[in-house]
MARMAR-975087 format. One record per residue: x, y, z of N, C-alpha, C, O, CB in turn; residue in three letters. Coordinates in steps of 0.02 Angstrom, whole numbers, plus 50000, padded with zeros to 5 digits. Glycine has a CB too. Layout:
XYZXYZXYZXYZXYZALA/...
//
This chain:
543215383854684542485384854689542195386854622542505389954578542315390154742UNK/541385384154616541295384554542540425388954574540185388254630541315374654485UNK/540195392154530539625395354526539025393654478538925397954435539825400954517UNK/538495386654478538305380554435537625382254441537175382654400538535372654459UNK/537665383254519536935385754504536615391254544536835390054600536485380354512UNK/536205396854550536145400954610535275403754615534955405954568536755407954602UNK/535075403054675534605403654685534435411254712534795413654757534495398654717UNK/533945414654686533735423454684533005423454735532465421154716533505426954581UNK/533095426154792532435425854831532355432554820532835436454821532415423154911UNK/531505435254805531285442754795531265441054724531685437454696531805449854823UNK/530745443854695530475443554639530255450554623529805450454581529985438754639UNK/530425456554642530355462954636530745465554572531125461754541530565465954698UNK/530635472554553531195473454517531955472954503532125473454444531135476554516UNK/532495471954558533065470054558533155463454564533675460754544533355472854596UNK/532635460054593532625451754603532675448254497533145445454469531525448854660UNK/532035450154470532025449554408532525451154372532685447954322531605451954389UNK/532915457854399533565459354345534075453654346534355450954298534015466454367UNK/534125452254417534775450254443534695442454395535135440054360534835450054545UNK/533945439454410533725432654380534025434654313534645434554311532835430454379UNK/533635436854251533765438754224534455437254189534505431654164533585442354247UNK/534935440854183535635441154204535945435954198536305434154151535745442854264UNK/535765432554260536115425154263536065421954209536515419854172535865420354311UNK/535365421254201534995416954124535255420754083535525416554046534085416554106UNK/535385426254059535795428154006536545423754004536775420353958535905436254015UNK/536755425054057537635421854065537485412754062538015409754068538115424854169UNK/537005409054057536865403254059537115402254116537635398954121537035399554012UNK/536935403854149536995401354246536125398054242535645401054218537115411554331UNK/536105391254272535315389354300535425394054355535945395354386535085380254327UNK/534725396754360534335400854409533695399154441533175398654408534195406154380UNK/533705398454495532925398654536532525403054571532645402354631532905394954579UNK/531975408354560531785411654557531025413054621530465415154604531835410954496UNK/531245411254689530715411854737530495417354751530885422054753530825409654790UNK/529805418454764529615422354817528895420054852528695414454837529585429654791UNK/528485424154898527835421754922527455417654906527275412854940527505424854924UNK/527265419254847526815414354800527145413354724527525417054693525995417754792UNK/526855407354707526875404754654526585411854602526955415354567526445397554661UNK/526245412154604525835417654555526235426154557526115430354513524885418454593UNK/526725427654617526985432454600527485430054546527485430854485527215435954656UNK/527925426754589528255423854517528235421854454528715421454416528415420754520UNK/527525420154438527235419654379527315428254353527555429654298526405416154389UNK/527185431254382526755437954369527685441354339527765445354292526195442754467UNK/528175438554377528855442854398529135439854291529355443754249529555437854507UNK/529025431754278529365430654235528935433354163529185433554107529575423654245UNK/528375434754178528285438454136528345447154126528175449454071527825436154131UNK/528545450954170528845455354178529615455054137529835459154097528815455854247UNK/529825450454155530515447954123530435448554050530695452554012530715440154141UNK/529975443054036529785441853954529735449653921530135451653878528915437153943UNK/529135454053950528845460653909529255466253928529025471953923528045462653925UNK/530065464853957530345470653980530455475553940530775472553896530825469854007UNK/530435481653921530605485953903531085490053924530925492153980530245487653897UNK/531795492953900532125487453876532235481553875532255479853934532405487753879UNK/532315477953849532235470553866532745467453922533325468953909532335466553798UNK/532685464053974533285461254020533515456753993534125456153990533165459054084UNK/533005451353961533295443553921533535447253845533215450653805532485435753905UNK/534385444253845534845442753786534265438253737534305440453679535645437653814UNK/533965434953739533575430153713533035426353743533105421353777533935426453697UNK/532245430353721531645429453761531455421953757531045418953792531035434253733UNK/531845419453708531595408653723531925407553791531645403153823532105400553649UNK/532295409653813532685407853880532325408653950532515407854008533295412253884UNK/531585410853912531095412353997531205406754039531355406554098530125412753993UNK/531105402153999530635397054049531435392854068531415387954105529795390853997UNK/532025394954041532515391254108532485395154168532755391854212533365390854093UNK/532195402554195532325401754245531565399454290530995401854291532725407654259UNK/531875394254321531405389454382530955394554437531215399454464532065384154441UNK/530365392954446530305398954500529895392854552529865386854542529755407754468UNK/529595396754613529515390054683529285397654727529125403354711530575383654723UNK/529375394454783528745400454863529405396654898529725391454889527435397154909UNK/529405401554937529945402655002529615394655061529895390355095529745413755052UNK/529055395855047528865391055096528985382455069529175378355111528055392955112UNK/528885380855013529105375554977529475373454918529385369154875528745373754971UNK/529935377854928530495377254900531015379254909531475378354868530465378054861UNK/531105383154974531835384454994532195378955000532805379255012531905387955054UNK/531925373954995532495367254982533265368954927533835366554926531955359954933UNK/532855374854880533245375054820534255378254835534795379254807532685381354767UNK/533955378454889534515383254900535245378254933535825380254938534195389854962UNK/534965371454950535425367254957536025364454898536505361254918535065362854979UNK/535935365754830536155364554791536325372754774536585372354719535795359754755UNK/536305379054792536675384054758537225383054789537365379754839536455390954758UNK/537585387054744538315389154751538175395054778538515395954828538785389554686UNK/537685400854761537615409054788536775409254773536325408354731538185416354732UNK/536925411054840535965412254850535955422754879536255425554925535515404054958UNK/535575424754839535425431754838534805431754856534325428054843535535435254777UNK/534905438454900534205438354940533865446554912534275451054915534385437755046UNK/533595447254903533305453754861532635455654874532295459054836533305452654785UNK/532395452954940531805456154952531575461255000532065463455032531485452154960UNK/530925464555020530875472155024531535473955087531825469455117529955474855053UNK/531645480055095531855484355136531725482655177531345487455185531765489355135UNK/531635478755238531615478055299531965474455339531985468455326531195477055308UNK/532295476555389532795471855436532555465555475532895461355505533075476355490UNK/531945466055468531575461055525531475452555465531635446655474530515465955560UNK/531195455855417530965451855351531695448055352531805442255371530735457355269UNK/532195453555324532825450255289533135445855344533335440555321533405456055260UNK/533245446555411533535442155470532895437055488532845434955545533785447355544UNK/532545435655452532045431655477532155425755416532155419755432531235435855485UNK/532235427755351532505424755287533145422755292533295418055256532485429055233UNK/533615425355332534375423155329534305416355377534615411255365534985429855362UNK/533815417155440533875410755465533635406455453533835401455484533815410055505UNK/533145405555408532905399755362533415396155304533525390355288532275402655323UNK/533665402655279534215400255225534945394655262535125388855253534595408755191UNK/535155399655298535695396555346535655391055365536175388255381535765399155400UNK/534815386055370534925380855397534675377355346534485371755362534705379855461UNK/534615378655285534615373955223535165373555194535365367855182534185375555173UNK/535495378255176535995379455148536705376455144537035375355195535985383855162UNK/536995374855071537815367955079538205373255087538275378755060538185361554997UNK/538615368255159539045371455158539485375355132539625372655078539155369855169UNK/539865381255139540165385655074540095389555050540515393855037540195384755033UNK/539145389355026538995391854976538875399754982538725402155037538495388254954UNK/538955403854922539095410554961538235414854969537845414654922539765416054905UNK/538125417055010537335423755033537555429355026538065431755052536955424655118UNK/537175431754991537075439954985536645445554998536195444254958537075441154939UNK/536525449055017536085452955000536135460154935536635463254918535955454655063UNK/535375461054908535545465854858535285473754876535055477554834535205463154789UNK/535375475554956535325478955001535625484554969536205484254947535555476455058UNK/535145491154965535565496854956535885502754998536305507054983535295499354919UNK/535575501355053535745505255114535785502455178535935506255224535335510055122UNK/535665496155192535655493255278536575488055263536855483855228534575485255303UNK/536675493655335537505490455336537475482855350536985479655370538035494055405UNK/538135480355333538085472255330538005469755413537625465755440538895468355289UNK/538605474655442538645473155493537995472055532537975468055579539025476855512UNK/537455475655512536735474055547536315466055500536005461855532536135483055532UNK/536395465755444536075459755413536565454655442536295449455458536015459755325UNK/537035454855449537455450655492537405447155560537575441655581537875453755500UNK/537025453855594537125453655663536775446655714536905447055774536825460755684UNK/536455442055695536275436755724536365430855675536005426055663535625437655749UNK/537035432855649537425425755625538055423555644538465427555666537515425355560UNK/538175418055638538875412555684539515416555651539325419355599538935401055654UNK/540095417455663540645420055640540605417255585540515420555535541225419355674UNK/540695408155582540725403855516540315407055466540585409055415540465396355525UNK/539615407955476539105409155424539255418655388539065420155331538215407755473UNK/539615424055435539825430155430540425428355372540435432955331540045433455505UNK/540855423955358541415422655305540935425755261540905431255236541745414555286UNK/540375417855257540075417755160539575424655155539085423255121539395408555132UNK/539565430055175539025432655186539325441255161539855443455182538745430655269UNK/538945444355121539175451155097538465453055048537945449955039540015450855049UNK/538685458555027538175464254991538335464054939538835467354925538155471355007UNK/537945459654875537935461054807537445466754801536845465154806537745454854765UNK/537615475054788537255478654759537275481454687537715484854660537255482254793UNK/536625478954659536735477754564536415485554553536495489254601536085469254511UNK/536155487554507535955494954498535285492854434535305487954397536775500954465UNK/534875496654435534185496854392534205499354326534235505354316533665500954424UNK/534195495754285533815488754250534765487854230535185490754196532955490054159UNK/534705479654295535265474254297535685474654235536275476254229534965466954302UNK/535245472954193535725471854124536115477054101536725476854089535335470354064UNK/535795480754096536145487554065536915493154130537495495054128535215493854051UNK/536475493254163536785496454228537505492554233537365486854251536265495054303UNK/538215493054226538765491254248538895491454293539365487454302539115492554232UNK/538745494254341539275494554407538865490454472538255491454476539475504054433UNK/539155486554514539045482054537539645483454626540255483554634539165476154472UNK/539125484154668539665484854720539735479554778539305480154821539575491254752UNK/540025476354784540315472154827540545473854893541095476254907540755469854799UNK/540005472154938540205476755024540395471155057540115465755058539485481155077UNK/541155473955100541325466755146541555470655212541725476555214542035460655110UNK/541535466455258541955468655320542485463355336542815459955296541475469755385UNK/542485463355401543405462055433543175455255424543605450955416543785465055533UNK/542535453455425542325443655459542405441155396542245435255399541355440755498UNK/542585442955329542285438955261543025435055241543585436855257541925445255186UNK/542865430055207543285427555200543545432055124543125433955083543135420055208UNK/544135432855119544315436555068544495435654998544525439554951544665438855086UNK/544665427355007544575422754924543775423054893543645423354833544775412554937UNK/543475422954925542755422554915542535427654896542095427254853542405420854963UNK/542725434154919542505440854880542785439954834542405439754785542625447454902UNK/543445439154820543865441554756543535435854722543605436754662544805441854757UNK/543175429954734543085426154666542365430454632542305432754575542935416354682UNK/541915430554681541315431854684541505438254618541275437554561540995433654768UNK/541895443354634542015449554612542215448354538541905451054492542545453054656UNK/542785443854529542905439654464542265436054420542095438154365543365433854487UNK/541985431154449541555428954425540825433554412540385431454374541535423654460UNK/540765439654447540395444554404540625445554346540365443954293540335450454429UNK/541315449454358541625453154309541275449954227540915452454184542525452054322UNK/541655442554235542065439354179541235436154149541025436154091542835432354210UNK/540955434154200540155432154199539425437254169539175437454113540015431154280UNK/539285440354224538935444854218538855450854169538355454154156539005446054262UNK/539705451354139539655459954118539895464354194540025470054175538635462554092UNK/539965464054254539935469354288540675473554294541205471254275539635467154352UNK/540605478654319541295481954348541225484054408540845488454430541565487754312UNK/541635480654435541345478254504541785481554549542365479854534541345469954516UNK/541795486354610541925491054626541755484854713541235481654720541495498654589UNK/542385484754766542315483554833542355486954867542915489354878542565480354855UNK/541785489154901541615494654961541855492155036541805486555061540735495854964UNK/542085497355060541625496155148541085496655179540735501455166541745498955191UNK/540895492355221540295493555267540045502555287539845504555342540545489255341UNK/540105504755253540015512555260539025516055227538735514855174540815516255195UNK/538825519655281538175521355260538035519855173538585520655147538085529355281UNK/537665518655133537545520855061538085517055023538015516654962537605529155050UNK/538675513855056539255513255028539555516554975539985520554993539285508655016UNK/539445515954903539885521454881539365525854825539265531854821540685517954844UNK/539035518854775538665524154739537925527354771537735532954756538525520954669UNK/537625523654807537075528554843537345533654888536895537454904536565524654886UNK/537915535054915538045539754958538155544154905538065550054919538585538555011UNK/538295543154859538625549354803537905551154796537595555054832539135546954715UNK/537645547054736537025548154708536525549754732536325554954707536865544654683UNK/536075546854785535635550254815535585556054834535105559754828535535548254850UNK/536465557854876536425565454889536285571654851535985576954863536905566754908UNK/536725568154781536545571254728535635574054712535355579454711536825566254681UNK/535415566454699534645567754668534225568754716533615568554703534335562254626UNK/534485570054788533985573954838534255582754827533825586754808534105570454936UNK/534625584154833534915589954805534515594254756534175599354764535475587954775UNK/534715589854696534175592054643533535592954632533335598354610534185589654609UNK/533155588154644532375588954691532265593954730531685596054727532225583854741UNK/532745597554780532535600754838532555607854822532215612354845532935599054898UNK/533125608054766533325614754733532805615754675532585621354661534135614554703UNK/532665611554649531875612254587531285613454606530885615754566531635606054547UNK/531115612054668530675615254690530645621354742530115623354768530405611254705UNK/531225623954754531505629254790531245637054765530985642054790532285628454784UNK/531565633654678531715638854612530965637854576530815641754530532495635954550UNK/530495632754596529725632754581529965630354502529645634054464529195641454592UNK/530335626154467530445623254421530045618654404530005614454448530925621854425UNK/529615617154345529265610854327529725604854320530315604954303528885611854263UNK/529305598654337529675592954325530205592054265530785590054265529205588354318UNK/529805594154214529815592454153530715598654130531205597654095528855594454111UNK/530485604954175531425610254140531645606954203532195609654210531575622854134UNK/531565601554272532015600054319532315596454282532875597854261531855597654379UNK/531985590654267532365583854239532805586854172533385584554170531705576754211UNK/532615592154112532975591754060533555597054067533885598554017532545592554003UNK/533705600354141534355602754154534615597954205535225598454207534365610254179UNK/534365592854251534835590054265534895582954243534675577954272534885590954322UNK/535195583254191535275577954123535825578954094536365580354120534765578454065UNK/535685578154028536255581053971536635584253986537175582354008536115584453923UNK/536435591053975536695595753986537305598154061537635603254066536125598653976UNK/537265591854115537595591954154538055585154169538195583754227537215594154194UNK/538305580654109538395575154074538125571154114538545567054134539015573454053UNK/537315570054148537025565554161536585561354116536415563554061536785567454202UNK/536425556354133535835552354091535165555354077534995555454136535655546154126UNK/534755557254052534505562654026533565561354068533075564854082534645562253927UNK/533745555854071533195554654138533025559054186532425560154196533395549754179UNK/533475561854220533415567354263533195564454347532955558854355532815572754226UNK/533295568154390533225569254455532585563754460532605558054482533115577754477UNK/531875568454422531205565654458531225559954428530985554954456530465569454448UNK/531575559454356531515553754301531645548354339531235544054324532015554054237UNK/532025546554383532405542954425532225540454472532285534454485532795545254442UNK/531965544854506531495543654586530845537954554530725532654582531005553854628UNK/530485540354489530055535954452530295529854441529935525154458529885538354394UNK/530935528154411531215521954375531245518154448530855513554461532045523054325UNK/531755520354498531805517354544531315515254573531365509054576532075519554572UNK/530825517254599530215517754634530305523554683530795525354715530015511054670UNK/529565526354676529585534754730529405529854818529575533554864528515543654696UNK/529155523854842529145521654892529935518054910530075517554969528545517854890UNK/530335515954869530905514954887531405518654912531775517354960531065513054854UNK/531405525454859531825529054886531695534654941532085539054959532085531154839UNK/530915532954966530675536355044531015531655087530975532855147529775536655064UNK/531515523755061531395517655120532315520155135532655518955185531105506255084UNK/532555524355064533225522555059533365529155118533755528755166533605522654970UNK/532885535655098533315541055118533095539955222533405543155265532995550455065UNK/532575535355238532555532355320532985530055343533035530255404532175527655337UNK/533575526255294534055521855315534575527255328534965526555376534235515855263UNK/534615532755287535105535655268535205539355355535635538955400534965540455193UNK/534455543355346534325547055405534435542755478534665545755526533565549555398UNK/534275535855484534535534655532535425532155550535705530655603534085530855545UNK/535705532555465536315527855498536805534155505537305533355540536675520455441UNK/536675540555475536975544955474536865549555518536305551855530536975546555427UNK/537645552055559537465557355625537255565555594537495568755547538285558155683UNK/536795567055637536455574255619536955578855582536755582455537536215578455690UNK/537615578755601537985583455576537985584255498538025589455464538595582455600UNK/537945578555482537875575955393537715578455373537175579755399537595571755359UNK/537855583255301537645587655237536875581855233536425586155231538395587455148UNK/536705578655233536395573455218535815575555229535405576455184536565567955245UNK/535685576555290535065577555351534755583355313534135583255316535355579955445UNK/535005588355278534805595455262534475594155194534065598455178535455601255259UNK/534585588055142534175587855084533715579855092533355577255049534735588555008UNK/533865577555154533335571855158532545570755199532235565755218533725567155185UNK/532415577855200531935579855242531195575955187531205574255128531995589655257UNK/530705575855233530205573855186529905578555149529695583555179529745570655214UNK/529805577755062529565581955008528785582455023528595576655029529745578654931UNK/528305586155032527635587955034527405579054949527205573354945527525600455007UNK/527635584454912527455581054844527555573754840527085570354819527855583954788UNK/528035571454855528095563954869527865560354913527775554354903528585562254875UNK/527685563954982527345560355034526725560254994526525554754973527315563655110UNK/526425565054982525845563754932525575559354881525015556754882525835567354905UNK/526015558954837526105553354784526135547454821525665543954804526745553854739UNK/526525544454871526675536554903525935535854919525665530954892527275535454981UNK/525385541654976524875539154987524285539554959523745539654987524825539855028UNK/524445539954884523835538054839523965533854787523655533554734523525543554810UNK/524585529654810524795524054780525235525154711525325520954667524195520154769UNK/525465531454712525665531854645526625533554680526915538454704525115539454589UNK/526835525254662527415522954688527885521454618528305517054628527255516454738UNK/527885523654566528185526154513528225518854467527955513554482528925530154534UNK/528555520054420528505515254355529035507954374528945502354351528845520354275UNK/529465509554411529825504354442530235501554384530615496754394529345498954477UNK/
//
């Protein structure tokens, strides 16, 4: 099996990295979402990234972009079609069955899901279609970020991870780490707990943003970004979508439940639209 060409649905921030990426590694890429004009809007995001995602900004215009509605054709000719759009279970199983029935045989689906178990994005597909089917989760901003986790269960076919996992590696840049179907799988179960932790304790101790983030940084051999620095980069409406998933997939007993409560300050911020730098 060869990886020639792959099509990226979601044009959001991880959709663009992941695009991105490819076009760095000279993989052709096709780049859908809703409209034509988000995607317009997404490859120039690409172009003015700061840090930059493109190895080389002449390389915009190989990646192809198209609307879900007239051009999911594209996906008959991938080898790996990644699905990267919002947080929702209804959206993403509503997209898998459109893909599924365009789609050549073989070819491998992903999602770039950071918290909904496979076994549920799974759950109203054929055993056959459960082989090609697993969790590419990449980390923010694609390029830079190494670690790359690969979620499978008992139904996947297991040459197909290990190539998939290879052909990051050797491709991408990644270091690519295979999880189980487990809440958060490995680095959001760590990490989040972590940077809800920290958040909950900074404002406990009535700490400003500004001494939260620059003790939990450096000085604690983290990235110097910090706790709130983070919740910003990521998006502050995402990670209200991540710690819902968390709360529902995880039983009450969970250390979990005790730092994922909702923050006054952040519910605040989401409803006056100030959903962070992304």
């Amino acid at each position: 099996m060869k990886i020639n060409h792959v099509v990226v649905i979601g044009s959001g921030t991880m959709g663009i990295g992941i695009a991105a990426q490819l076009c760095n590694a000279n993989i052709p890429v096709t780049l859908l979402d809703l409209k034509t004009e988000i995607c317009e809007k997404a490859k120039k995001r690409i172009y003015e990234s700061k840090p930059p995602l493109l190895i080389d900004k002449s390389k915009i215009d190989e990646i192809k972009i198209g609307t879900i509605d007239q051009n999911l054709d594209a996906v008959r000719k991938a080898d790996w079609i990644v699905e990267a759009v919002v947080e929702r279970i209804d959206i993403k199983l509503n997209l898998y069955e459109k893909i599924l029935k365009e789609r050549k045989k073989g070819s491998i689906i992903s999602s770039n899901t950071s918290t909904i178990p496979l076994k549920v994005l799974s759950s109203k597909m054929s055993d056959e279609d459960k082989k090609d089917f697993c969790i590419t989760h990449f980390f923010n901003p694609v390029r830079y970020m190494g670690l790359l986790e690969i979620v499978k269960e008992s139904f996947n076919d297991l040459d197909k991870i290990n190539f998939l996992k290879n052909f990051c590696e050797e491709n991408l840049g990644k270091q690519v780490i295979i999880c189980k179907d487990t809440p958060g799988f490995l680095g959001n179960r760590v990490g989040v707990y972590a940077i809800q932790v920290a958040m909950t304790e900074a404002i406990k101790m009535e700490l400003s943003v500004d001494e939260s983030d620059a003790l939990y940084g450096r000085p604690m051999g983290l990235p110097k970004i910090g706790a709130f620095g983070l919740y910003d980069l990521i998006g502050i409406d995402l990670m209200a979508d991540v710690l819902k998933s968390f709360l529902k997939e995880l039983p009450t007993s969970d250390v979990f439940h005790e730092v994922a409560k909702e923050i006054p300050l952040i519910t605040h911020l989401i409803k006056n639209g100030y959903t962070g730098r992304k």
